[in-house]
N, C-alpha and C positions, 0 to 999 in steps of 0.2 A: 679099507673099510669093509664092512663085512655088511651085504643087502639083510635087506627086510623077509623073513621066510612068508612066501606066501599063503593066505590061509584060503581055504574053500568056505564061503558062506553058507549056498546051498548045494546041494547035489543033487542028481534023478529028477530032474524036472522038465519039463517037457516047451521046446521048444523057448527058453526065454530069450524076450526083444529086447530089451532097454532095461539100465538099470539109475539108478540116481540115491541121492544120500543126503541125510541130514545132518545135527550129532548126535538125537535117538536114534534114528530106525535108518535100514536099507532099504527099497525099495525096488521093486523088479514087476515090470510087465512081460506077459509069456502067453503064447498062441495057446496051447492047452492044446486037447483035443477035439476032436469034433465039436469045435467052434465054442468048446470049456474053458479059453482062457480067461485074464483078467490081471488084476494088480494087485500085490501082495505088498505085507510089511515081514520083516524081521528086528527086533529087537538088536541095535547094534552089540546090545552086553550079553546077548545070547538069548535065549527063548523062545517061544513059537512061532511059527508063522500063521499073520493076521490076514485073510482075504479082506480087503477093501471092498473090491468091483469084481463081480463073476459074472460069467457069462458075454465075454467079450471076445468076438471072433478073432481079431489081430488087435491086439494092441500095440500102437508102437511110440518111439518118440517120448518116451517119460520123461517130464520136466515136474520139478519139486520150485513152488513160488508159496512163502508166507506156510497158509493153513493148508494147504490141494497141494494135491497131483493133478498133474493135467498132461494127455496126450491124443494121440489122433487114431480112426480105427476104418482102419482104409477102404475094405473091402464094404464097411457100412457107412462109411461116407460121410462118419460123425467126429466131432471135436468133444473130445470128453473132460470131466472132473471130481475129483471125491477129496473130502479130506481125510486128512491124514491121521486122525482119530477114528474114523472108520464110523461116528456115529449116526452119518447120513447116507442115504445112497447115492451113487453117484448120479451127477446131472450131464446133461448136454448141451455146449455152450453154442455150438452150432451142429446142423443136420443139412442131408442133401447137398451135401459136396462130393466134389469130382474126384475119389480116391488121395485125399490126404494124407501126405508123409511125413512130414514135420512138421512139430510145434515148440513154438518157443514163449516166457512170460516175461515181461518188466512189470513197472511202477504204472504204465500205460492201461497195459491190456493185454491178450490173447492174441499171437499173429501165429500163424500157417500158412503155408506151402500144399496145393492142391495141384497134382503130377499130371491131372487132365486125364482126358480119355485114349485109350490105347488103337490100333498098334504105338502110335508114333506121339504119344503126349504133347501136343503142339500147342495144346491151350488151357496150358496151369498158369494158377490164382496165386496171388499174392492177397491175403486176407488177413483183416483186425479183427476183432469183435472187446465189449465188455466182458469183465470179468464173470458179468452173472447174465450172458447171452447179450440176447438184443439180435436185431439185423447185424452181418457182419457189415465190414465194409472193405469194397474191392480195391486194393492199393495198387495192384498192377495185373494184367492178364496175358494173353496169348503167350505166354511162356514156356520155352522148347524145354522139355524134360527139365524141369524144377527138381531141385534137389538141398541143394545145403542151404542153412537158415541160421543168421545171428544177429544180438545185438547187443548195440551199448548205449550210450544215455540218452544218444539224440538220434542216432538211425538206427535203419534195418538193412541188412543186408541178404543175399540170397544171389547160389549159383544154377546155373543153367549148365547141362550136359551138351547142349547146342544138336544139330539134327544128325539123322544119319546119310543122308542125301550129301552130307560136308563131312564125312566120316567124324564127324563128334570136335570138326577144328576150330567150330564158330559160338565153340563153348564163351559163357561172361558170366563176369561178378557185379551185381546191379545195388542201387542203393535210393532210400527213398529216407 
């Protein structure tokens, strides 16, 4: 059998995080420059690229649910959203979190992963919220170096890096 020749979507781009897809468009978040990043569209049958959301210092974590993008923006501590027609600005599903690294959507709601405060991330968040904000709400916390986040129809799952005081061996996969 003979592979699939690779293509290059975009090129020269500056720092891209995450990428996700529909069956119109590609999607790609990327740091940008001096705090220029944001989330972009490309036509998957070719043609320009659409900024969504500008002006986003890290965007990371791009998840594609229904009509939105949704991802998380660490360094400002917010939970973001735009759709995917680009005809509204992006919202904020949640603010004043503790450096969130992933985000994930179901039929539920909005859950992330908040890596806590540094050096040593000791007390990241397990968090919900609605679709269109609200109070989150805390599903689980003190969590050593939060990291991966999934789900399927009836949980959530999510790993721990575990400490460095245990060299990283009291690593777990947790479920709620």
């Amino acid at each position: 059998t003979t592979a699939t020749p690779v293509e290059t979507l975009v090129a020269a781009r500056p720092v891209p995080t995450s990428t996700t897809a529909d069956n119109d468009a590609f999607y790609r978040a990327e740091e940008g420059l001096d705090g220029g990043g944001g989330v972009l569209a490309r036509p998957l049958d070719g043609g320009l690229i659409r900024p969504l959301a500008i002006g986003e210092a890290r965007p990371r974590s791009l998840v594609e649910w229904d009509d939105h993008l949704y991802w998380v923006n660490y360094p400002a501590g917010v939970v973001r959203r735009v759709r995917k027609d680009g005809v509204l600005p992006a919202e904020t599903i949640a603010s004043l979190q503790q450096q969130p690294i992933v985000v994930r959507v179901d039929r539920t709601g909005v859950y992330w992963l908040n890596w806590g405060t540094g050096p040593n991330h000791l007390d990241g968040q397990l968090r919900r919220a609605d679709f269109d904000g609200g109070r989150p709400l805390l599903l689980d916390s003190n969590i050593h170096e939060a990291y991966g986040l999934s789900l399927d129809d009836d949980r959530v799952y999510w790993t721990t890096q575990g400490t460095n005081a245990a060299n990283y061996l009291d690593g777990t996969v947790r479920q709620v």
